[in-house]
TISE-490667 format. One record per residue (C-alpha): chain; x, y, z. Coordinates in steps of 0.1 Angstrom, whole numbers, plus 5000, padded with zeros to 4 digits. Layout:
N
> unit, xx, yy, zz
> A, X, Y, Z $
...
***
This chain:
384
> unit, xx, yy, zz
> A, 7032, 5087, 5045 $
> A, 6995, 5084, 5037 $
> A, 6988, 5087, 5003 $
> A, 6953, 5099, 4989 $
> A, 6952, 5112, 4961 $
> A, 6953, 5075, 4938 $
> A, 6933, 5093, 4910 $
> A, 6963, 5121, 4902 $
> A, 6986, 5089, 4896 $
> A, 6993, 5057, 4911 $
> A, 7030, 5047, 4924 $
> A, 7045, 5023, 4897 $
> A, 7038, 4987, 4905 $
> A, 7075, 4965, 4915 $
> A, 7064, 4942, 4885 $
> A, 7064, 4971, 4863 $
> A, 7093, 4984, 4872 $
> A, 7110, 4954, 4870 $
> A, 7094, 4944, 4837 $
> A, 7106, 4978, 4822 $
> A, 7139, 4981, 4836 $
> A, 7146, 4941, 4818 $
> A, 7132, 4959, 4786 $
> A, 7153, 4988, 4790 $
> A, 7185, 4970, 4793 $
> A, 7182, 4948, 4771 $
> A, 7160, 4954, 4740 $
> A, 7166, 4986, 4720 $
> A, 7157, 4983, 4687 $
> A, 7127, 5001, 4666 $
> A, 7098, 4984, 4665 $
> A, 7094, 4993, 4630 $
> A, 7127, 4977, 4617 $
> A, 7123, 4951, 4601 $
> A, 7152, 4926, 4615 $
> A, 7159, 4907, 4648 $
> A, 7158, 4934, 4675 $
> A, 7132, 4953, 4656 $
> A, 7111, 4927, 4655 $
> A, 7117, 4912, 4695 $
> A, 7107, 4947, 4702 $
> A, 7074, 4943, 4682 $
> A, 7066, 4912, 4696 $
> A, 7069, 4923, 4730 $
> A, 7048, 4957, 4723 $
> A, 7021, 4933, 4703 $
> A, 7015, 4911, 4741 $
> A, 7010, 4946, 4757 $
> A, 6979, 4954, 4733 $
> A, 6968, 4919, 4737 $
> A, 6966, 4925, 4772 $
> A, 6954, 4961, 4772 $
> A, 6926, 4947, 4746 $
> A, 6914, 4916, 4763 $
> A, 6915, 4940, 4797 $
> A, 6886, 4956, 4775 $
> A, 6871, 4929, 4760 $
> A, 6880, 4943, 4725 $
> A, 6907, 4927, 4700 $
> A, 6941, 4941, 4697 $
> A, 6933, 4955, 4665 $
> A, 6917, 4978, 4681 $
> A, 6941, 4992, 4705 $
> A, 6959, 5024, 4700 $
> A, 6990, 5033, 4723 $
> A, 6989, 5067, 4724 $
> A, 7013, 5091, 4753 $
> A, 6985, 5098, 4775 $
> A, 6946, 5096, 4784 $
> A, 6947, 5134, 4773 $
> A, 6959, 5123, 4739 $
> A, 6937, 5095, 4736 $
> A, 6908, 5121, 4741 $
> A, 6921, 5147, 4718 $
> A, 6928, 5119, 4692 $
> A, 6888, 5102, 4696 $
> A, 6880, 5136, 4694 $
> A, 6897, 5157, 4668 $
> A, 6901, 5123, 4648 $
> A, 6862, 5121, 4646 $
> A, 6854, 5155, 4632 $
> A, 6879, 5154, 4604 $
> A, 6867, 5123, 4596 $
> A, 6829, 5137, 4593 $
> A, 6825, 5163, 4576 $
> A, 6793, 5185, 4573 $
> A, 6788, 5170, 4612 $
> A, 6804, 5197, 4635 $
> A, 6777, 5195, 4664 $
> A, 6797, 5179, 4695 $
> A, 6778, 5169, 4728 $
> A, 6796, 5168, 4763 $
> A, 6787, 5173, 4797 $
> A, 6797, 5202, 4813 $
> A, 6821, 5181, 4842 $
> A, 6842, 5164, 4815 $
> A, 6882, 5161, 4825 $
> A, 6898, 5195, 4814 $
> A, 6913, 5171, 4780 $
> A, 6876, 5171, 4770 $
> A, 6866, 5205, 4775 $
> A, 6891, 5225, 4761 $
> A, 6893, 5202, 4734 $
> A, 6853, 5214, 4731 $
> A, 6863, 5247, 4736 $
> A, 6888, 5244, 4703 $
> A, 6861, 5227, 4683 $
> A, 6840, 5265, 4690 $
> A, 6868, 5282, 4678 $
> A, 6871, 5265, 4646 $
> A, 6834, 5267, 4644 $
> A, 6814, 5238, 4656 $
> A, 6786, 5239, 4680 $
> A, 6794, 5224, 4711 $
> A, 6763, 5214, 4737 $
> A, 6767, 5211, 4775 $
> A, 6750, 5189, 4793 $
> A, 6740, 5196, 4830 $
> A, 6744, 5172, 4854 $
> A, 6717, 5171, 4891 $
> A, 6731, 5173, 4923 $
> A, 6749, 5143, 4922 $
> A, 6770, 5146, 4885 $
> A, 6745, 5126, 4867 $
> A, 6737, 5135, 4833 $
> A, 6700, 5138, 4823 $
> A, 6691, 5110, 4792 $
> A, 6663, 5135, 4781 $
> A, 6686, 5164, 4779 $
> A, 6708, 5141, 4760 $
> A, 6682, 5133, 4736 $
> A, 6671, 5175, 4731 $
> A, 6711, 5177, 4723 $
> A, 6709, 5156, 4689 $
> A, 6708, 5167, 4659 $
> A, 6715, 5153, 4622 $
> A, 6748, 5172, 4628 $
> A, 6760, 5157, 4655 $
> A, 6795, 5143, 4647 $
> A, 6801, 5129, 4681 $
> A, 6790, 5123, 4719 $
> A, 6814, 5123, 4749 $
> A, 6809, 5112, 4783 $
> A, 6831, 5104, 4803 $
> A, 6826, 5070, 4819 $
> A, 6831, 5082, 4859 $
> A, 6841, 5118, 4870 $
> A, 6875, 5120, 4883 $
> A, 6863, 5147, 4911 $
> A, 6830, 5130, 4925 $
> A, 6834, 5094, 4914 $
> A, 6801, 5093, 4900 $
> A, 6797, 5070, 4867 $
> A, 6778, 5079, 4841 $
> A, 6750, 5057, 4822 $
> A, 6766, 5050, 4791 $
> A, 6752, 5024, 4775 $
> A, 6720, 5039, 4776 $
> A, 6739, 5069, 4759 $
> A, 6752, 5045, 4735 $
> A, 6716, 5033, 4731 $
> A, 6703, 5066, 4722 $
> A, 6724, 5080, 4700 $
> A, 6734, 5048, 4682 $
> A, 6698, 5052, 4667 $
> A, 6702, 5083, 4653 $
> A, 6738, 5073, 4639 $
> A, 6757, 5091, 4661 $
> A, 6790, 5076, 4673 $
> A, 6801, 5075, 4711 $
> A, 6833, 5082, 4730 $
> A, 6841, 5075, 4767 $
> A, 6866, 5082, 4790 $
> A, 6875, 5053, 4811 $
> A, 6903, 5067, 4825 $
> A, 6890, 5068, 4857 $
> A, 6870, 5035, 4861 $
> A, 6898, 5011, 4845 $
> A, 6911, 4989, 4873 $
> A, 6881, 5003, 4894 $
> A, 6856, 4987, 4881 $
> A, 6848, 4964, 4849 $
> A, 6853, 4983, 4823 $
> A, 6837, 4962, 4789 $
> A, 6841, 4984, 4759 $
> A, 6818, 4958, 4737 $
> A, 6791, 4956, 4764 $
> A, 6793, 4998, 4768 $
> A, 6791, 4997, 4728 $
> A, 6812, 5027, 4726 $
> A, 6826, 5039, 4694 $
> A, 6859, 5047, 4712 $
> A, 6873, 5047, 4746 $
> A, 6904, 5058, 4766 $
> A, 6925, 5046, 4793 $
> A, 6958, 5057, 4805 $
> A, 6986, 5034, 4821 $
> A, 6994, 5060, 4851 $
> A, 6961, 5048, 4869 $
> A, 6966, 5017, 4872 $
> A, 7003, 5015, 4884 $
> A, 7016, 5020, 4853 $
> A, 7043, 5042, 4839 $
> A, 7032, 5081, 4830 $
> A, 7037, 5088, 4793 $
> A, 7015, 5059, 4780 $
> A, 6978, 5058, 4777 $
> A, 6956, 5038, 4748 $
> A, 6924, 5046, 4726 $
> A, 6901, 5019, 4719 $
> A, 6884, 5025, 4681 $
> A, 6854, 5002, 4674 $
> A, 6865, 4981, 4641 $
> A, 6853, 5002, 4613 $
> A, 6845, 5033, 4634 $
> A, 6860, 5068, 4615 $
> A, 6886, 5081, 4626 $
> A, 6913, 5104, 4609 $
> A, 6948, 5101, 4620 $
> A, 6957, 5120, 4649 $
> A, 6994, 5127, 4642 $
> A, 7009, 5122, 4605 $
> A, 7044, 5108, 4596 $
> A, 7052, 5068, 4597 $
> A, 7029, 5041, 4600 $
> A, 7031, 5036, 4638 $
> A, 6997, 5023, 4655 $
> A, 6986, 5015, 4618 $
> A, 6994, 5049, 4601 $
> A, 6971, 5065, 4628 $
> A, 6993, 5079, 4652 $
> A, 7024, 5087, 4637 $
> A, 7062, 5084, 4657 $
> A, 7082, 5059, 4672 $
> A, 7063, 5047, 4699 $
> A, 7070, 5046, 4735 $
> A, 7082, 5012, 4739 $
> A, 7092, 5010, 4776 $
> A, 7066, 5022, 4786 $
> A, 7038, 5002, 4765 $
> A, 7053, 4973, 4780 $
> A, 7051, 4990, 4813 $
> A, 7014, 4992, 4805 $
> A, 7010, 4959, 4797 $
> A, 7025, 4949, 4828 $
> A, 7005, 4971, 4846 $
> A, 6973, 4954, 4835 $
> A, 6990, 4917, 4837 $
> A, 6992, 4925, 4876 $
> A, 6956, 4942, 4877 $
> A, 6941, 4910, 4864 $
> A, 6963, 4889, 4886 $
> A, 6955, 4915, 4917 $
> A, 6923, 4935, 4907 $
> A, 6888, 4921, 4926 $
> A, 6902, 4910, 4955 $
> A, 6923, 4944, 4962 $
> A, 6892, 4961, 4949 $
> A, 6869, 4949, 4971 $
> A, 6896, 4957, 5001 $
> A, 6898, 4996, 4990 $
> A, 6860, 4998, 4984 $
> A, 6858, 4990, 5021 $
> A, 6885, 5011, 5036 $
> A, 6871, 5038, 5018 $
> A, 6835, 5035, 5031 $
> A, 6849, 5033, 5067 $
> A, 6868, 5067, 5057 $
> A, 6835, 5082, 5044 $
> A, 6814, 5068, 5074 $
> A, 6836, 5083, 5099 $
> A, 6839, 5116, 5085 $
> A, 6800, 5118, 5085 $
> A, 6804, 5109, 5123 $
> A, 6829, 5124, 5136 $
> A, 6833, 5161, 5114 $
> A, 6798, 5179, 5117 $
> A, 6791, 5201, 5092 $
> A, 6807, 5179, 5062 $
> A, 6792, 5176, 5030 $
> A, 6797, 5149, 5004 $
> A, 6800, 5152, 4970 $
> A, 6788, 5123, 4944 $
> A, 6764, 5094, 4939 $
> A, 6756, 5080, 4971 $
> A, 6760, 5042, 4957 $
> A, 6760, 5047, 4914 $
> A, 6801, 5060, 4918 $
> A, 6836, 5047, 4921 $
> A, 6834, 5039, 4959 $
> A, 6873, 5045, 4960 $
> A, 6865, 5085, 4958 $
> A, 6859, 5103, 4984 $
> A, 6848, 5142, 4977 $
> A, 6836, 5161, 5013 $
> A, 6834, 5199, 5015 $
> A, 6838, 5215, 5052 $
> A, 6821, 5248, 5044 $
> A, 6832, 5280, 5062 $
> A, 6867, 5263, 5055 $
> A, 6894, 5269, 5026 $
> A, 6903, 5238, 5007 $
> A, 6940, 5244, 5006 $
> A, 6945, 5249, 5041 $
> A, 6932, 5220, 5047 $
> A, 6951, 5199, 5023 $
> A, 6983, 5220, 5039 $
> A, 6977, 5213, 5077 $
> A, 6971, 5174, 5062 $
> A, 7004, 5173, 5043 $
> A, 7028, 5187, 5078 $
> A, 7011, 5149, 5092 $
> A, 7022, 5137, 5058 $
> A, 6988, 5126, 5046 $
> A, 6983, 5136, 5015 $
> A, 6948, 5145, 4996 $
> A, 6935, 5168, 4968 $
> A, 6915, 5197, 4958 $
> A, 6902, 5184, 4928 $
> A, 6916, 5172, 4893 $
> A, 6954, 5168, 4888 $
> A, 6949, 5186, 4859 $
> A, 6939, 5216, 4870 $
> A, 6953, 5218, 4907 $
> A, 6970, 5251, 4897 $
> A, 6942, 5270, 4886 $
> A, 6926, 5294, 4913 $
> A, 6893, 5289, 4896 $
> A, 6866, 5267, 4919 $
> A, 6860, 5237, 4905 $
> A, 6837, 5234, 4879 $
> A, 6825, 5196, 4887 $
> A, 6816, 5210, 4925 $
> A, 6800, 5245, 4906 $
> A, 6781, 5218, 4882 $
> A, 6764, 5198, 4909 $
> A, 6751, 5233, 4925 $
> A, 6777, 5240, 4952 $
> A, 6781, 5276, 4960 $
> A, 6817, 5284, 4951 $
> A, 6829, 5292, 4989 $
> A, 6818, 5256, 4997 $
> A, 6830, 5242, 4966 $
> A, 6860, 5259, 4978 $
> A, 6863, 5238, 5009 $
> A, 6863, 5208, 4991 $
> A, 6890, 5180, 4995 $
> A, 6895, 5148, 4975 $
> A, 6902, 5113, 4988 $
> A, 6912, 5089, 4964 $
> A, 6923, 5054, 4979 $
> A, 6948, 5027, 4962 $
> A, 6965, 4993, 4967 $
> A, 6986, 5011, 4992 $
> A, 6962, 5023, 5021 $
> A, 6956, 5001, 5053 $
> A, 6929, 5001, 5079 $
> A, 6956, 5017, 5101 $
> A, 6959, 5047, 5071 $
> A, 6923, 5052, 5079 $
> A, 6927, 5053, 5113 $
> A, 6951, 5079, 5109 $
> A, 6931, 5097, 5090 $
> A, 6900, 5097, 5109 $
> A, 6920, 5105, 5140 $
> A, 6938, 5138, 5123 $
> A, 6911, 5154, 5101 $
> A, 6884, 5162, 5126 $
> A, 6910, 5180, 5151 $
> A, 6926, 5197, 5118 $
> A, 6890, 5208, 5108 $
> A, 6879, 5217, 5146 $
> A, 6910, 5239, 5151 $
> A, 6914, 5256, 5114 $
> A, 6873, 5263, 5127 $
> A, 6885, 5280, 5153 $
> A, 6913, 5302, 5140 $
> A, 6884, 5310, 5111 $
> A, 6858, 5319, 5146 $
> A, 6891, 5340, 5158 $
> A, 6898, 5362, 5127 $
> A, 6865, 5363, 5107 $
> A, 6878, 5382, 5085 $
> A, 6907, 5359, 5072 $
***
């Protein structure tokens, strides 16, 4: 098995699974009690936010566990606008992961004016259009820090910069960037930020929300005092040790195996440019996370592409996790000014700790016959 598709969800790490499993078995209690296993529990969740927050160069007070990057993105998001009223302007970009715009989408139904930023040709947002955007309304920017689809990162402390002086906070997702690159919430100066532990070979269920010390923020969901009476239920304990685990082993692993993917996946990207005429990539050619690899093969449908892949058990995507279902064409690819039947023959290569030189090999051997002869069956029967 080949697997390609590291930005849907990494395979747990052994360390992690390990490190939960000796949790599981043998501390239970509530984290919120007050005695001996209560409190061993605590202790244990407490080095998982130290972790998490000195993976982001932020103190652990700052750290919310929250059960996914989703909610992490609803909470920054939701959180913000209750706790501004009289501000219901938001500003996104129109190729924000689907838990940022139909987050947007709910704010317009409730009333707020949402603005959508366009992004050029390769998913970069335009500062000046930015600027245009801000209003003494504005309750909140978010950009996402790199776009799970493309790769291509976003200039976000110069969005800090400029809406910091007009009092606006900031929000980033870093779901996408964390273990990929550095990802330094104090030198982004975000307002908040979210990361989830499933990226980074971490257990699914778990993600966290940074919030700058004295940022506003409402509480996301009410009941107990979990995550400081800001996000409300017995928290996932397993699996915030997981996380914590999860980034233990990043820091331990992280440049060196970085450096490694970062190369396999150029030689991927090289040789499909050589050896598959016709292909198109998508992204930033240098400004992106270098482990993504977006090509369309136009006159070509995506999924059978992704299908003929999977029967040599090499597996890729069409776009976001998130969305894989929907028959709609992507709207990152749309964004960047692909016509929708090229957008439509896009595939998404997204490399990990796992892949070898010899994965690449594979793949670069495979793909250009799978694209030559699904060209010719297309040649054959125009019509289908």
């Amino acid at each position: 098995m080949i697997y390609l598709d590291h930005n849907a969800t990494t395979p747990v790490d052994p360390a992690v699974a390990e490190k939960m499993a000796w949790f599981l078995r043998e501390h239970f209690g509530n984290p919120s009690s007050i005695y001996p296993l209560g409190r061993r529990a605590k202790e244990l969740m407490t080095e998982a936010r130290e972790r998490v927050a000195a993976a982001l160069g932020v103190d652990r007070g700052e750290v919310f566990f929250t059960g996914s990057g989703t909610e992490s993105d609803n909470f920054a998001i939701f959180g913000t606008f209750e706790a501004s009223p009289g501000r219901d302007e938001f500003v996104t970009s129109v190729i924000e992961h689907p838990a940022v715009i139909e987050t947007a989408k709910a704010l317009e139904r409730r009333g707020a004016k949402v603005t959508y930023l366009p992004v050029d040709a390769q998913g970069t947002i335009g500062l000046d259009d930015l600027r245009s955007a801000l209003t003494l309304k504005t309750g909140l920017v978010s950009i996402m820090h790199a776009n799970n689809e493309i790769g291509t990162i976003q200039p976000i402390a110069e969005v800090v910069r400029i809406a910091h002086e007009r009092g606006i906070p900031v929000h980033t997702d870093a779901v996408q960037t964390f273990g990929k690159t550095d990802v330094d919430a104090r030198k982004l100066g975000v307002d908040y930020l979210t990361v989830s532990a499933h990226k980074i070979y971490g257990p699914k269920g778990v993600g966290a929300l940074y919030i700058r010390k004295g940022a506003a923020i409402c509480p996301f969901l009410r009941g107990g005092r979990q995550e400081r009476g800001l996000r409300a239920g017995t928290e996932n304990t397993a699996g915030i040790i997981g996380f914590g685990e999860a980034v233990r082993v990043l820091e331990e692993k992280g440049r060196k195996e970085r450096a490694r993917i970062e190369h396999l996946a150029e030689t991927l990207k090289v040789g499909i440019e050589k050896n598959v005429p016709g292909a198109r990539f998508n992204g930033h050619p240098t400004n992106r996370i270098k482990s993504t690899v977006n090509f369309a093969f136009p006159g070509l449908e995506a999924e059978a592409i992704l299908l003929a892949l999977a029967t040599k058990e090499i597996y890729v995507s069409t776009g976001s996790a998130c969305s894989e279902e929907s028959e709609e064409v992507s709207h990152v690819l749309r964004a960047i000014g692909l016509p929708p039947e090229i957008a439509r023959s896009a595939i998404r290569m997204s490399l990990g700790r796992s892949n070898t030189e010899e994965d690449i090999a594979v793949v670069l051997r495979e793909l250009p016959e799978i694209i030559r002869k699904l060209k010719s069956i297309t040649a054959f029967h125009p019509e289908g």
